[in-house]
C-alpha positions as CSV (number, residue, x, y, z in Angstrom):
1,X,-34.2,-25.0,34.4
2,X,-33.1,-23.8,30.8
3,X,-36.3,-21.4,29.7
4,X,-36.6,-19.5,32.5
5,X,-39.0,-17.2,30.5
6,X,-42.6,-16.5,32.2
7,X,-44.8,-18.2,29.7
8,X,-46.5,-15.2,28.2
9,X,-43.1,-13.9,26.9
10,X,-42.6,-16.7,25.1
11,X,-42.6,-16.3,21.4
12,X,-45.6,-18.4,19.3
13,X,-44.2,-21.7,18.6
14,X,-47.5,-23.0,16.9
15,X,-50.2,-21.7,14.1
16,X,-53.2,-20.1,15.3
17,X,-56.4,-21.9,15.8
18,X,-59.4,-22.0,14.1
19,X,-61.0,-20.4,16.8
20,X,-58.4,-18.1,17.3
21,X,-58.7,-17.4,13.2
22,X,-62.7,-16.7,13.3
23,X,-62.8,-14.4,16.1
24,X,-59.7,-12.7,14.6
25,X,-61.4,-11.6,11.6
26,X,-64.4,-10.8,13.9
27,X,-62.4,-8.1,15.7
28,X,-60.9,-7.6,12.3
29,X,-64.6,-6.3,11.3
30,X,-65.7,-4.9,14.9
31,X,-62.5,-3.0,15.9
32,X,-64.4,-1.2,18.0
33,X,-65.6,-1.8,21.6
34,X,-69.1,-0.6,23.3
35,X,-67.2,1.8,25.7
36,X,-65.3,3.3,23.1
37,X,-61.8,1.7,23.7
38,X,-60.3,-0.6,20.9
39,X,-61.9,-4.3,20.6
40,X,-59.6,-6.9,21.8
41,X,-61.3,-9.7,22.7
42,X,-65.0,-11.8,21.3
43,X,-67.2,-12.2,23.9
44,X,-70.0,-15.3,23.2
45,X,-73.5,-14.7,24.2
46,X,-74.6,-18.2,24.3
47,X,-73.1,-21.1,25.7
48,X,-70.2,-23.6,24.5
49,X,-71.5,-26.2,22.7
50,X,-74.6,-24.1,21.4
51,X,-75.1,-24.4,17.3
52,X,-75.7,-20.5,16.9
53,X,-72.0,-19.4,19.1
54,X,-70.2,-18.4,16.7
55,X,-72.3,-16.0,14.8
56,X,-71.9,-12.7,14.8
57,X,-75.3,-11.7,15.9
58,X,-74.0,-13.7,19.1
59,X,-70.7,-12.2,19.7
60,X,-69.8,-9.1,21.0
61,X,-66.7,-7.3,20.3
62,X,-65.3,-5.6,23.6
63,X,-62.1,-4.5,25.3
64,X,-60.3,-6.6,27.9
65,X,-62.1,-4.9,31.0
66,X,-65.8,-4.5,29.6
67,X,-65.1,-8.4,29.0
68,X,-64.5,-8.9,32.7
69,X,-67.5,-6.5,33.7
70,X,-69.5,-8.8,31.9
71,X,-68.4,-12.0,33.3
72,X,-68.6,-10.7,36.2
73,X,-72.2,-9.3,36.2
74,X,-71.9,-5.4,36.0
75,X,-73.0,-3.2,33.4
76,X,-71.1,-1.0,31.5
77,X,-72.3,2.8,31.0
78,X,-72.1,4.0,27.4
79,X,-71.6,7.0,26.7
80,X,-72.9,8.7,23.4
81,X,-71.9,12.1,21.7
82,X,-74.6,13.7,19.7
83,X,-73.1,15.2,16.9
């Protein structure tokens, strides 16, 4: 075998979506998660094929493992300073 690379070390060979574009710029203006920890990932609140998606009212902005907590059912404690 010639690449013998795993695939996520692979360098991007192709542009980025469209979906990959929109929730780009939605992290772009959310940078923040819930928990405190940078925003890397969009999480939907309604389902695929639903008209409303990709709004922002309907996204959240979260970090990779509040994005599995939620998939996965649990809740996530937030903690808040008062200042």
């Amino acid at each position: 075998m010639s690449n013998t690379k795993p695939w996520r070390a692979k360098t991007r060979t192709t542009k980025p979506s469209s979906r990959q574009k929109r929730n780009g710029l939605f992290l772009d203006r959310h940078p923040q998660c819930r928990c405190g920890a940078p925003a890397t990932e969009a999480h939907h609140d309604l389902p695929k094929g639903h008209p409303n998606r990709n709004d922002d009212q309907n996204m959240q902005a979260v970090c990779r493992q509040c994005h599995i907590e939620i998939h996965r059912g649990m809740t996530v404690t937030i903690s808040v300073s008062a200042a």
